[in-house]
MOPAC internal coordinates of N, CA, C and O (Angstrom, degrees):
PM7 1SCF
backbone

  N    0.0000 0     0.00 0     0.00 0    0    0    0
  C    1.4550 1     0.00 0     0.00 0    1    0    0
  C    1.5243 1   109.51 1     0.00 0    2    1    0
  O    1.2310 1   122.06 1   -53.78 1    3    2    1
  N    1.3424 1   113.67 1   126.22 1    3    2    1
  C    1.4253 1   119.43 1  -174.35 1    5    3    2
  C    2.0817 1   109.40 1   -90.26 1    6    5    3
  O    1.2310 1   122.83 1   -80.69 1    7    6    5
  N    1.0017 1   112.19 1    99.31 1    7    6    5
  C    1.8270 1   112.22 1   167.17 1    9    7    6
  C    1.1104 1   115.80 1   -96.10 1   10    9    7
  O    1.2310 1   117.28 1  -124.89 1   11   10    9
  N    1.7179 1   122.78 1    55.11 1   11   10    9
  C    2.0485 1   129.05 1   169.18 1   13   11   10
  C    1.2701 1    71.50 1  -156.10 1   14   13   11
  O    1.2310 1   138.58 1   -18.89 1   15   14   13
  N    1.7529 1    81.60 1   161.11 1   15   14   13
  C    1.6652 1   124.56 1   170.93 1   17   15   14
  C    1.8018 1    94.41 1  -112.70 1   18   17   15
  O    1.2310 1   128.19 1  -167.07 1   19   18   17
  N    1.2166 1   101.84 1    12.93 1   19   18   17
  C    1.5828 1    90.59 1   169.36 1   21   19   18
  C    1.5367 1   116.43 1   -99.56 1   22   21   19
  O    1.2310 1   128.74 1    -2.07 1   23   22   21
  N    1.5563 1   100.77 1   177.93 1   23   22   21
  C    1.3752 1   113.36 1  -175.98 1   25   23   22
  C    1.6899 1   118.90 1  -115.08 1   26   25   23
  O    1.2310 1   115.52 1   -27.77 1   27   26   25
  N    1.2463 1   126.10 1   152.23 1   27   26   25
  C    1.1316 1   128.90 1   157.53 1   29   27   26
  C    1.2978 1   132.26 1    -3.42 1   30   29   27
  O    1.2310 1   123.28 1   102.32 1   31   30   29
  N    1.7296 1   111.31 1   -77.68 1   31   30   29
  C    1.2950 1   119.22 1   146.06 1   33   31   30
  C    1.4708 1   136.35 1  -136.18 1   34   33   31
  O    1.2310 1   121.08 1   -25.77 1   35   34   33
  N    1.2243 1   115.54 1   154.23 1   35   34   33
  C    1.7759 1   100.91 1  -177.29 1   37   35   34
  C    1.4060 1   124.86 1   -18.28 1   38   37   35
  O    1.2310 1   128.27 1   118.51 1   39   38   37
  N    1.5200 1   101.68 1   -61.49 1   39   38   37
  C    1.7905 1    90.90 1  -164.04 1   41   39   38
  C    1.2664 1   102.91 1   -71.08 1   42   41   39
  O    1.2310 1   108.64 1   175.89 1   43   42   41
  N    1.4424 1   138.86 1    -4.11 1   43   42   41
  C    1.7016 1   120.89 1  -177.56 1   45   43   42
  C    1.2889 1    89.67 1   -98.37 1   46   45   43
  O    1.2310 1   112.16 1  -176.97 1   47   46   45
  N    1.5019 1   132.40 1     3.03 1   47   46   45
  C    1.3777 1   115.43 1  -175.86 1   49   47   46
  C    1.7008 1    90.81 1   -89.72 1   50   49   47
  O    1.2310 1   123.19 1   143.69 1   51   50   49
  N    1.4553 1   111.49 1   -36.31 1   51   50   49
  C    1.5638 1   106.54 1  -164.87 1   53   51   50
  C    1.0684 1   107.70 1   -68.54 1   54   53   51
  O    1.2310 1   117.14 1   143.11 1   55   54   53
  N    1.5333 1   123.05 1   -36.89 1   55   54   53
  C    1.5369 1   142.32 1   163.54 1   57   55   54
  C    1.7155 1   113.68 1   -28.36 1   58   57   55
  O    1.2310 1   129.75 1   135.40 1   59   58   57
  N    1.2530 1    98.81 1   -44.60 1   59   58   57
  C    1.4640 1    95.36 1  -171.70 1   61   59   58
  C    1.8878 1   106.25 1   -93.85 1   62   61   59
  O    1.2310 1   124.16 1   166.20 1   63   62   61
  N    1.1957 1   109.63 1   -13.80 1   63   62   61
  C    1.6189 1   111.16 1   179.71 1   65   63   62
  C    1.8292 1   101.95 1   -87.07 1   66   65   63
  O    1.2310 1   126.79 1   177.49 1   67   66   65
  N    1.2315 1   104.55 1    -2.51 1   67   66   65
  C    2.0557 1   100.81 1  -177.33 1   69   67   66
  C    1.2562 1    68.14 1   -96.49 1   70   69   67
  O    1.2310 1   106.46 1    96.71 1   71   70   69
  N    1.2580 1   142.77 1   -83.29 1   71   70   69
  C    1.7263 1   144.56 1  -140.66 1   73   71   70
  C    1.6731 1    97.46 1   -38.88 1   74   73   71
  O    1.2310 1   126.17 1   121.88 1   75   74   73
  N    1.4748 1   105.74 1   -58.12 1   75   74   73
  C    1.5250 1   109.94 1  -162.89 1   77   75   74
  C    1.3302 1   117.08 1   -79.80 1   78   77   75
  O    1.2310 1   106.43 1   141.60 1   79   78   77
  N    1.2855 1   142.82 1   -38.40 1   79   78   77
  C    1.2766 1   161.56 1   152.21 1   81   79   78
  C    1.6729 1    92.48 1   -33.31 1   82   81   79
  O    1.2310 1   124.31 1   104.89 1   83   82   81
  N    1.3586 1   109.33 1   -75.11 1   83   82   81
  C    2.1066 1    98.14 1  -177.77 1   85   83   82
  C    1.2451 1   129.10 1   -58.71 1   86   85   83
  O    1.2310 1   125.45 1   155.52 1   87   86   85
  N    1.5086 1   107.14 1   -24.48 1   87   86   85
  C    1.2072 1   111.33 1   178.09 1   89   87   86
  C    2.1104 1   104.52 1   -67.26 1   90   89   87
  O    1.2310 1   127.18 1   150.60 1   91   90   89
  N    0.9625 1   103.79 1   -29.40 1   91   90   89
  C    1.7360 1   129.67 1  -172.67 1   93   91   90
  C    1.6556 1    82.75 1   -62.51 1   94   93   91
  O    1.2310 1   133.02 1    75.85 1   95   94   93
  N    1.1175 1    92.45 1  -104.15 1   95   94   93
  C    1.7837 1   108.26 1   174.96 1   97   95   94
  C    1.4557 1    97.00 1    -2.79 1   98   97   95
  O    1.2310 1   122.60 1    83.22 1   99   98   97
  N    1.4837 1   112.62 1   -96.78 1   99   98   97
  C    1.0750 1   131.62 1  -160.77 1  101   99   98
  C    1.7615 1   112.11 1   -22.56 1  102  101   99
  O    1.2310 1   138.99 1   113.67 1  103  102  101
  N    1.5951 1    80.79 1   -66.33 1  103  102  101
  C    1.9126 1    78.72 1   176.08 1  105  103  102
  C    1.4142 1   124.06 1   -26.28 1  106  105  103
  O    1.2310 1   126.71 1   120.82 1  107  106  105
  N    1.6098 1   104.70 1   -59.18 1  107  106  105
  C    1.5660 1   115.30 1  -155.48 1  109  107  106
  C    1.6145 1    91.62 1   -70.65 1  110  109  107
  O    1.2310 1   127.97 1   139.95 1  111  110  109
  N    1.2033 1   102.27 1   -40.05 1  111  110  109
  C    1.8323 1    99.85 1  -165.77 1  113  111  110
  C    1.5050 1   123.09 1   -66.21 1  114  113  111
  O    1.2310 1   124.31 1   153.00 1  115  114  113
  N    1.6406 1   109.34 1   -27.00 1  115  114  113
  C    1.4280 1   118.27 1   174.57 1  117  115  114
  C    1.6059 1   113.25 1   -82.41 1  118  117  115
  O    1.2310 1   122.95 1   167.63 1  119  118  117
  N    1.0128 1   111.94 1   -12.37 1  119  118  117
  C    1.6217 1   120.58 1   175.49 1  121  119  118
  C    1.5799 1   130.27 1    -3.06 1  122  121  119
  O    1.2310 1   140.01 1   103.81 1  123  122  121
  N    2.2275 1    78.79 1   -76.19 1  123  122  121
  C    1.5772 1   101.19 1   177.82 1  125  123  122
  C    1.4992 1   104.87 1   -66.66 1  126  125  123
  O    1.2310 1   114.82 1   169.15 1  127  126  125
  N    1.3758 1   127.42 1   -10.85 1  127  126  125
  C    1.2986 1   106.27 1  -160.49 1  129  127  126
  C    1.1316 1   114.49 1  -110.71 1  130  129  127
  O    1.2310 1   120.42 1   143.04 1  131  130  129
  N    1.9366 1   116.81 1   -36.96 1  131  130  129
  C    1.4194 1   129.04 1   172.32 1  133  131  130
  C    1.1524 1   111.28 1   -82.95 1  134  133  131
  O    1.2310 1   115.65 1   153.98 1  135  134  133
  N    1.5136 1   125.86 1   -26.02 1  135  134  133
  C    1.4563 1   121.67 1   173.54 1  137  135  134
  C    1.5312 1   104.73 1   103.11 1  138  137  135
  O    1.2310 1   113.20 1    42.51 1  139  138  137
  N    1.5598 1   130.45 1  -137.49 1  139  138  137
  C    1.1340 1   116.32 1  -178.81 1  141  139  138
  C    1.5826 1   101.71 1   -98.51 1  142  141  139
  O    1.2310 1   113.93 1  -167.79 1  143  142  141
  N    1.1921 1   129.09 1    12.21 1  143  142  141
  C    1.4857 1   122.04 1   176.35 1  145  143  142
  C    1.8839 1   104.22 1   -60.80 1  146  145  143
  O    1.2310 1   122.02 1   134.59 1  147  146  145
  N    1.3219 1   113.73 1   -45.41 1  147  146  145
  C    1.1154 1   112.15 1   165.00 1  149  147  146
  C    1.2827 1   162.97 1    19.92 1  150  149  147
  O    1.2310 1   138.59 1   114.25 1  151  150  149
  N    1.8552 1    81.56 1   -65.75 1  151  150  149
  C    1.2961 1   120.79 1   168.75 1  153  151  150
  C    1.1715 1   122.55 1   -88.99 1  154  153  151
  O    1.2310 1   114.51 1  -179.32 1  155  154  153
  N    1.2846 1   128.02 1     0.68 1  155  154  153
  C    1.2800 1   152.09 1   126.38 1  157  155  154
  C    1.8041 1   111.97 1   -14.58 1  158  157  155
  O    1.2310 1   125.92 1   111.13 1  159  158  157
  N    1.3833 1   106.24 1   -68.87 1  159  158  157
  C    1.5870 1   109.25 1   174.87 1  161  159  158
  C    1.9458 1   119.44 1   -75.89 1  162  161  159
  O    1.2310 1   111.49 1  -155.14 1  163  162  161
  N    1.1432 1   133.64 1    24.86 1  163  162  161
  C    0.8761 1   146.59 1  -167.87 1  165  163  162
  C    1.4125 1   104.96 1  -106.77 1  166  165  163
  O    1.2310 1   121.08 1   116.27 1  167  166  165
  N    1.2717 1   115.55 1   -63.73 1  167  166  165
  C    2.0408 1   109.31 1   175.21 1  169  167  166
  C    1.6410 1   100.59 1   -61.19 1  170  169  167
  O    1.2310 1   117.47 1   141.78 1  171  170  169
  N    1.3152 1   122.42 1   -38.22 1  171  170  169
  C    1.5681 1   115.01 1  -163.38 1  173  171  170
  C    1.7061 1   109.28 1   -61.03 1  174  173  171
  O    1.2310 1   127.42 1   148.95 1  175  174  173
  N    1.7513 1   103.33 1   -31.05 1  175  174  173
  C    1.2625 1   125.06 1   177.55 1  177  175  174
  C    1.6569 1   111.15 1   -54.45 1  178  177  175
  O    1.2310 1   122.86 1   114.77 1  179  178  177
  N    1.2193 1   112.12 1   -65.23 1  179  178  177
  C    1.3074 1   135.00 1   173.13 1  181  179  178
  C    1.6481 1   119.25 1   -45.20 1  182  181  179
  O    1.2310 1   123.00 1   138.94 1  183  182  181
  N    1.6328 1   111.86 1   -41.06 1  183  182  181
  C    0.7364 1   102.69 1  -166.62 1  185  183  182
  C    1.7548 1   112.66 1   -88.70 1  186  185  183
  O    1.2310 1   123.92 1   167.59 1  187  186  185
  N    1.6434 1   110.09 1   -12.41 1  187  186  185
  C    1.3339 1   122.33 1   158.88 1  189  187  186
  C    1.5004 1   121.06 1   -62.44 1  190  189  187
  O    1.2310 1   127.01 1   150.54 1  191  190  189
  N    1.2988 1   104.12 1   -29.46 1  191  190  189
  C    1.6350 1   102.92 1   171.19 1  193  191  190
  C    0.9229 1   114.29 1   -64.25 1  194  193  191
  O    1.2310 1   117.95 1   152.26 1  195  194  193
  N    1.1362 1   121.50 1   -27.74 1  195  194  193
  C    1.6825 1   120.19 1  -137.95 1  197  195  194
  C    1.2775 1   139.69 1    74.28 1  198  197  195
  O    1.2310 1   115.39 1  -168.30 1  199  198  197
  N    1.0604 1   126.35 1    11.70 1  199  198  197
  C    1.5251 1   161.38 1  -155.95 1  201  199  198
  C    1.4814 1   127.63 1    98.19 1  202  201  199
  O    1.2310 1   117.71 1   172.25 1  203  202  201
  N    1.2416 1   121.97 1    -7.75 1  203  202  201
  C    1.2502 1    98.16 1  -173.19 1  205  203  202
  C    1.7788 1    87.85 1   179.37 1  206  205  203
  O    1.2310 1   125.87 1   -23.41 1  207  206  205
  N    1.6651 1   106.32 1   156.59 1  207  206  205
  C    1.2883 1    83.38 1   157.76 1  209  207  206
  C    1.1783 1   133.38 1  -111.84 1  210  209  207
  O    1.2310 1   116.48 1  -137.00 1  211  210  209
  N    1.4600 1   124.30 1    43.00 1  211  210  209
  C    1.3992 1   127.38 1   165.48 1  213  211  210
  C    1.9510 1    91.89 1   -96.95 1  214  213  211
  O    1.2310 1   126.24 1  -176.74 1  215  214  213
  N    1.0805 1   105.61 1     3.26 1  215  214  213
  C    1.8723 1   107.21 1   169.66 1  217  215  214
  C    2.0344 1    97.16 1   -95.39 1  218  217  215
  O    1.2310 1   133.97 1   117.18 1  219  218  217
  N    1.0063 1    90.59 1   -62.82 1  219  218  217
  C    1.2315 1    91.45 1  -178.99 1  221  219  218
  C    1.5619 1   126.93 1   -30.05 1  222  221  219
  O    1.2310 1   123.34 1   135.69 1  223  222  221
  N    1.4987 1   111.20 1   -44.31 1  223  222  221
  C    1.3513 1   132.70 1  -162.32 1  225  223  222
  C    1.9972 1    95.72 1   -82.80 1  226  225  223
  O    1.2310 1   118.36 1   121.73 1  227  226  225
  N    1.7111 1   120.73 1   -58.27 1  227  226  225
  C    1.1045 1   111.86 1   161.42 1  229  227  226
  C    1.4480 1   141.66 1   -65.72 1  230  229  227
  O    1.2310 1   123.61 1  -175.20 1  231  230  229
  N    1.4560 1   110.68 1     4.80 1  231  230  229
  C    1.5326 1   131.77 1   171.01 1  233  231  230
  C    1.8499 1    92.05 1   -85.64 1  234  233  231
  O    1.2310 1   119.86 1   142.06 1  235  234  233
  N    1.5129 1   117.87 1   -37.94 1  235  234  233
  C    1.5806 1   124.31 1   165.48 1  237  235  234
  C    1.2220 1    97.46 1   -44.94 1  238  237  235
  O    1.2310 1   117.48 1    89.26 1  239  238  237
  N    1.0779 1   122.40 1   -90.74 1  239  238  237
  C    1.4319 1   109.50 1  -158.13 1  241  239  238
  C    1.0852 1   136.77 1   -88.54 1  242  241  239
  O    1.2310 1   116.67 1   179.36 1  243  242  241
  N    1.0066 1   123.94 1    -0.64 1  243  242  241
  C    1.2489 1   134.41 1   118.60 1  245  243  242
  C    1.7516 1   130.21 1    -3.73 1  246  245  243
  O    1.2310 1   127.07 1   104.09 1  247  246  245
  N    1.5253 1   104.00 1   -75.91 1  247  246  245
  C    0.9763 1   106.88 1   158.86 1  249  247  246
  C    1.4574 1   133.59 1   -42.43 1  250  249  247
  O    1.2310 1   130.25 1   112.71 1  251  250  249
  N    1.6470 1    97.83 1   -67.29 1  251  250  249
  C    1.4306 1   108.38 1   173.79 1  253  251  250
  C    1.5934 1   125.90 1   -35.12 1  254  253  251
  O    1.2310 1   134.63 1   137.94 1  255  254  253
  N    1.4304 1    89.30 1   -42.06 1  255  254  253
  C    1.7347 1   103.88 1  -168.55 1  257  255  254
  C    1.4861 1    96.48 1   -75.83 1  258  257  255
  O    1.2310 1   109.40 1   144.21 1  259  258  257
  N    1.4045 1   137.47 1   -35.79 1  259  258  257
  C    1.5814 1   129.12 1  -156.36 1  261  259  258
  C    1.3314 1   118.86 1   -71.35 1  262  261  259
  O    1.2310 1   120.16 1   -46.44 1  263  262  261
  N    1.4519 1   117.29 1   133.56 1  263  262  261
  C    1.3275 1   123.42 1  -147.64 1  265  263  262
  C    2.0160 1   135.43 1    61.27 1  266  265  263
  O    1.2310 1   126.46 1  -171.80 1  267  266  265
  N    1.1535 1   105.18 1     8.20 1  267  266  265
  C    1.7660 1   131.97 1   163.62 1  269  267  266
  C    1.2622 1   109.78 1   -61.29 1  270  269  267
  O    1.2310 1   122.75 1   104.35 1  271  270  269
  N    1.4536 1   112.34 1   -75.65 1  271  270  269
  C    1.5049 1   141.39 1   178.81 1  273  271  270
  C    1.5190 1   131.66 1   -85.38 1  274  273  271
  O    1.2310 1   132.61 1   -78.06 1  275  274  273
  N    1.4591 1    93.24 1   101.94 1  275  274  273
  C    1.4365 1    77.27 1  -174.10 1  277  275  274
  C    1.7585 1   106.08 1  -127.03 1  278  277  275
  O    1.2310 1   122.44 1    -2.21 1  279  278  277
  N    1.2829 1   112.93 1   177.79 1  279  278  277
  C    1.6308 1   108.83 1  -163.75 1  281  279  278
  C    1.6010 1   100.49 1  -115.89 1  282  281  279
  O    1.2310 1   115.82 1   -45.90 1  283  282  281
  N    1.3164 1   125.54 1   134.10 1  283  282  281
  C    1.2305 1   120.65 1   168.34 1  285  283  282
  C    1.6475 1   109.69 1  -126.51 1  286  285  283
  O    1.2310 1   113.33 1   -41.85 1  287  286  285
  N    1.3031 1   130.21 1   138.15 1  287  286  285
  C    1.0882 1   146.61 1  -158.41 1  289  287  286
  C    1.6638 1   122.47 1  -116.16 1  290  289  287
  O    1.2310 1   104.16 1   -64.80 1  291  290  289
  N    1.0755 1   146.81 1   115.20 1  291  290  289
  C    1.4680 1   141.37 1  -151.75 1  293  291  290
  C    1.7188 1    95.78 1  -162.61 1  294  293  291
  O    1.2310 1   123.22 1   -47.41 1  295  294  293
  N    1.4191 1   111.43 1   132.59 1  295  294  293
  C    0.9646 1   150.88 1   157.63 1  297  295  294
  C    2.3233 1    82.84 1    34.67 1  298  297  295
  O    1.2310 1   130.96 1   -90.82 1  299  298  297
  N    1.5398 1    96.45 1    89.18 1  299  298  297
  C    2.0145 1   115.64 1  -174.73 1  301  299  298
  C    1.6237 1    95.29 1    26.95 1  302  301  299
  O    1.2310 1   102.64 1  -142.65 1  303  302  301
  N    1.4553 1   149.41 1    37.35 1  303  302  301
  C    1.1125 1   138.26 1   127.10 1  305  303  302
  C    1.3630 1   129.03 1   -82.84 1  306  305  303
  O    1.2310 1   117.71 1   -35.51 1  307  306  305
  N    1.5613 1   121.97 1   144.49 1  307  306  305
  C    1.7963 1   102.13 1   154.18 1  309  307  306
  C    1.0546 1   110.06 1  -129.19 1  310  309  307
  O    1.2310 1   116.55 1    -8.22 1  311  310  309
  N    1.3678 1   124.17 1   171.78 1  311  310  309
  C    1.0033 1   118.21 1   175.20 1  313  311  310
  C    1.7402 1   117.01 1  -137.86 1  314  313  311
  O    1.2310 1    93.70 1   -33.32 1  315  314  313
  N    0.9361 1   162.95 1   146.68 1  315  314  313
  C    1.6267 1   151.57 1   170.87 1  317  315  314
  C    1.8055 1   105.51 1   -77.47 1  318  317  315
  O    1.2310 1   132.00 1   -53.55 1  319  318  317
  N    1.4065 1    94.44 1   126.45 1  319  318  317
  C    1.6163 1    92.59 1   153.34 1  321  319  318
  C    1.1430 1   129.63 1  -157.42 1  322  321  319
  O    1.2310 1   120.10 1   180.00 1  323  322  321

């Protein structure tokens, strides 16, 4: 069972925020031209985020942070370091 919106590693995390972000863009920008097909690229967008991109952004750091922080525990204390 996966509990992050992060990725493996940075650049496939950034990888997937260019994918999802254009697909975003894209929608709104093809509008006038494709009409409502458009909206077509909008779930594909989403679904590269991971839902959203305020997911996207904590799947960021997330990443960044994994393996940084770690917890060590001694005699019912812990502490992060």
């Amino acid at each position: 069972m996966r509990n992050s919106f992060g990725s493996t590693t940075v650049p496939a995390h950034l990888a997937r925020g260019v994918l999802g972000f254009g697909l975003l863009i894209g929608s709104v920008g093809l509008l006038q031209i494709t009409g409502p097909i458009s909206v077509i690229l909008l779930p594909a967008g989403l679904v590269a985020l991971r839902g959203c991109p305020t997911c996207w952004a904590i799947g960021l750091a997330q990443t960044i942070s994994r393996g940084r922080l770690t917890k060590t525990c001694q005699d019912s204390s812990c502490s992060n370091s």
